[in-house]
C-alpha positions in Angstrom: -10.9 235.8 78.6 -10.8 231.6 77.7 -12.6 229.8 80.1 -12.6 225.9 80.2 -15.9 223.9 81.4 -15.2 220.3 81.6 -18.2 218.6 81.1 -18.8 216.0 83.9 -21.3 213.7 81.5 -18.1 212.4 80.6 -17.0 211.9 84.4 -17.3 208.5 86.1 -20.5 209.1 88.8 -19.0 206.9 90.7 -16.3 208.9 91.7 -17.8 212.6 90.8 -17.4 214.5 93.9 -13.5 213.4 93.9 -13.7 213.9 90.0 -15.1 217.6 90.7 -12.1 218.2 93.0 -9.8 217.1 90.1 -10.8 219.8 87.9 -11.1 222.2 90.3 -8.3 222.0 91.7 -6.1 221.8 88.2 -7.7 225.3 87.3 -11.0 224.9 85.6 -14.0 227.8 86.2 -17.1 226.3 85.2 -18.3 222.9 85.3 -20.7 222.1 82.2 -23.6 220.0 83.0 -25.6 218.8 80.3 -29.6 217.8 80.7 -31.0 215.8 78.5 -34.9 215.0 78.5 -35.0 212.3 75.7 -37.2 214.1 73.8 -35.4 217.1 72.7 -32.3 214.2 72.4 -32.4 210.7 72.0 -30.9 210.2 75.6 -32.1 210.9 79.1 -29.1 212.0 81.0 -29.7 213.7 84.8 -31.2 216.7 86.5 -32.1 218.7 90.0 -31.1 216.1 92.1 -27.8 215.5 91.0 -26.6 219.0 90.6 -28.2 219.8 94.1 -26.0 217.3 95.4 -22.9 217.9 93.4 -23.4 221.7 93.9 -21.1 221.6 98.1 -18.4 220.4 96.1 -17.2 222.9 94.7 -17.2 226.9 93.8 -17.0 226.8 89.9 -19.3 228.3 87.6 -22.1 225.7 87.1 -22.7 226.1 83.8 -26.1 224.1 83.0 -27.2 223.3 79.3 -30.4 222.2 79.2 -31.3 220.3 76.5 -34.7 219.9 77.1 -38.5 220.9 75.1 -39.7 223.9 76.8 -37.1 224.7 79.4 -39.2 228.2 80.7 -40.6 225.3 82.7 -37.8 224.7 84.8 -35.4 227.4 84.9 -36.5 228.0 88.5 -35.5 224.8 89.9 -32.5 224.9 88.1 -31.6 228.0 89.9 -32.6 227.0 93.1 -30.3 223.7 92.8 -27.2 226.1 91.9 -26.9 226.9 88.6 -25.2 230.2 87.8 -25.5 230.0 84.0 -29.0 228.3 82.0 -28.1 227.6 78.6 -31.3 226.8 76.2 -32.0 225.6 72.9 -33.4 228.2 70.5 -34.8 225.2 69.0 -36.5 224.6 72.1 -38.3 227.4 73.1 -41.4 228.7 71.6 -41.0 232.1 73.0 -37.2 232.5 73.3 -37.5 236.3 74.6 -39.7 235.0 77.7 -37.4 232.0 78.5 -34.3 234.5 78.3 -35.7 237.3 80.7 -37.2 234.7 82.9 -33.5 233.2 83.2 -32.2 236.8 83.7 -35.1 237.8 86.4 -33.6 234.9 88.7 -30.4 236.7 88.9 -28.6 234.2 86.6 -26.7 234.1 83.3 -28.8 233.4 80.2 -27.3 231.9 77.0 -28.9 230.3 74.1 -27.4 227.2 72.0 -27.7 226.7 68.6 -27.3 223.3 67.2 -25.1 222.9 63.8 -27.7 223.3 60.9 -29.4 226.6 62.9 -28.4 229.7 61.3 -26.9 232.1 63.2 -30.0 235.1 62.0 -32.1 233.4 65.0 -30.2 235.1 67.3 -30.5 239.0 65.6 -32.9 240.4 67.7 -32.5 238.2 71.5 -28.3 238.6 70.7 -28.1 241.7 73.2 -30.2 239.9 75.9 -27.2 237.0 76.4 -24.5 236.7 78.0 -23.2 233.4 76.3 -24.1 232.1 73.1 -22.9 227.9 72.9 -22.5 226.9 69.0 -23.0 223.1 69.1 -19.9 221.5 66.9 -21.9 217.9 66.9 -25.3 217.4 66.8 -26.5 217.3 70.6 -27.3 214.1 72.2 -24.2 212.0 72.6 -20.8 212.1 74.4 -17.6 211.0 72.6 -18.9 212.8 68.6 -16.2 214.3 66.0 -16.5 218.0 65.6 -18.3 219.0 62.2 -16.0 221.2 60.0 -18.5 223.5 58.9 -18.8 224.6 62.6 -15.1 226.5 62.5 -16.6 228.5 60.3 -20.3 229.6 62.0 -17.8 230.4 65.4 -15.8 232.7 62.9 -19.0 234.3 61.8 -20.4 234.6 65.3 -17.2 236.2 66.4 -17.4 238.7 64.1 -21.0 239.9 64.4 -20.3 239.9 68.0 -17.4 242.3 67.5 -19.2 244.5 65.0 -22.3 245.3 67.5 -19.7 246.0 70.2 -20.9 243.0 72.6 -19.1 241.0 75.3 -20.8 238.0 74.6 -19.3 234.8 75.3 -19.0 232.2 72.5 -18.9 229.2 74.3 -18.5 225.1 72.1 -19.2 221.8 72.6 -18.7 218.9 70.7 -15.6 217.0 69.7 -13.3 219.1 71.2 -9.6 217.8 71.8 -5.9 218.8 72.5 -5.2 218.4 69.1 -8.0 221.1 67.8 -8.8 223.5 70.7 -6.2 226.1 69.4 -8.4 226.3 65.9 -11.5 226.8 67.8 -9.7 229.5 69.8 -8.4 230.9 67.0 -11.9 230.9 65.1 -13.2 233.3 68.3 -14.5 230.9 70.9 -13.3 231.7 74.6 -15.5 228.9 76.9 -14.4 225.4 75.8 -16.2 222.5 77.0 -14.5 219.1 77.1 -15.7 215.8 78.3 -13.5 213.0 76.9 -10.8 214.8 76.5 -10.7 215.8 80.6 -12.3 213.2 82.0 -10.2 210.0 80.5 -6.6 209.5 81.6 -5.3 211.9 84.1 -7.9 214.5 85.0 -4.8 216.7 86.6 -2.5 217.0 83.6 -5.8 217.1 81.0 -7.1 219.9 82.4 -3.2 221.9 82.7 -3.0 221.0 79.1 -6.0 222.6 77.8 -5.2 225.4 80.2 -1.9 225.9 78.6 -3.1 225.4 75.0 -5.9 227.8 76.1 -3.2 230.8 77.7 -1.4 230.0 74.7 
């Protein structure tokens, strides 16, 4: 099933609870939050206290990608502020196995990501522990990047070894997503789509049916 998770970095903060409503109510199931330490990344972005306070507004999966060194050492107060899924960096964690089952003990959704030059062979052996595997189409930091071409192809590839070890793992992307090249990314075998851009400039309402449509489609 395709699943889209508008990602509210791109959202005026200003306005984010009525913003929140927007996607919610046109049809969207998660809500992607991205947090960024500026270490892991060049930029500092936002963290507990915002998603605690965003987290009454709405019922859609919070789907919470931490891009941060070390994130073992906060995956409890990201549950405890509402996250339902913890996405971490394999780049990030020295002990990827703990950080995933310490995800997993809290009663939440563990997925790793993978940034664009990370092979896909660090994932062989924690590939059954996840339920969502995010394949970064730009290099992480920034809002507003143009996917990378060579990224079709690792989603491809990830499709199919998923396939072949008779998983139900998620592929989810982020990065330079669009209208104009969500049905390629589809195609290639992702089924969570996160858009920030894309959703969040213009009109929310009819952004959001569009992808939803492309994404039925």
């Amino acid at each position: 099933m395709n699943h889209l998770a508008p990602s509210i970095l791109s959202a005026d903060f200003t306005r984010l609870g009525e913003q929140l409503a927007a996607i919610d109510a046109a049809g969207a199931e998660y809500v992607h939050i991205d947090v960024m330490d500026g270490a892991f990344v060049p930029s500092i972005s936002f963290g507990m206290p915002v998603i605690k306070s965003i987290r009454p507004c709405t019922s859609r999966v919070f789907d919470v990608h931490l891009m941060v060194e070390e994130p073992v050492r906060y995956v409890k107060e990201f549950a405890d502020c509402g996250a339902d899924i913890i996405t971490v960096h394999a780049e990030a964690c020295v002990h990827l196995d703990r950080t995933v089952e310490a995800i997993r003990e809290l009663g939440l959704r563990p997925a790793v990501a993978l940034n664009p030059a990370t092979d896909l062979g660090v994932l062989d052996y924690i590939l059954p522990k996840l339920d969502m595997v995010l394949v970064m189409l730009v290099n992480p930091g920034f809002g507003g990047q143009k996917l990378i071409p060579y990224t079709i192809g690792k989603i491809r590839e990830l499709r199919h070894i998923v396939e072949k070890r008779g998983l139900a793992t998620d592929i989810e992307v982020d990065g330079g997503v669009t209208l104009s090249n969500v049905a390629e990314i589809l195609e290639a075998g992702a089924n969570v789509i996160v858009s920030g851009s894309s959703v969040f400039k213009g009109d929310i309402s009819e952004n959001v049916e569009q992808f939803l449509k492309l994404m039925e489609g």
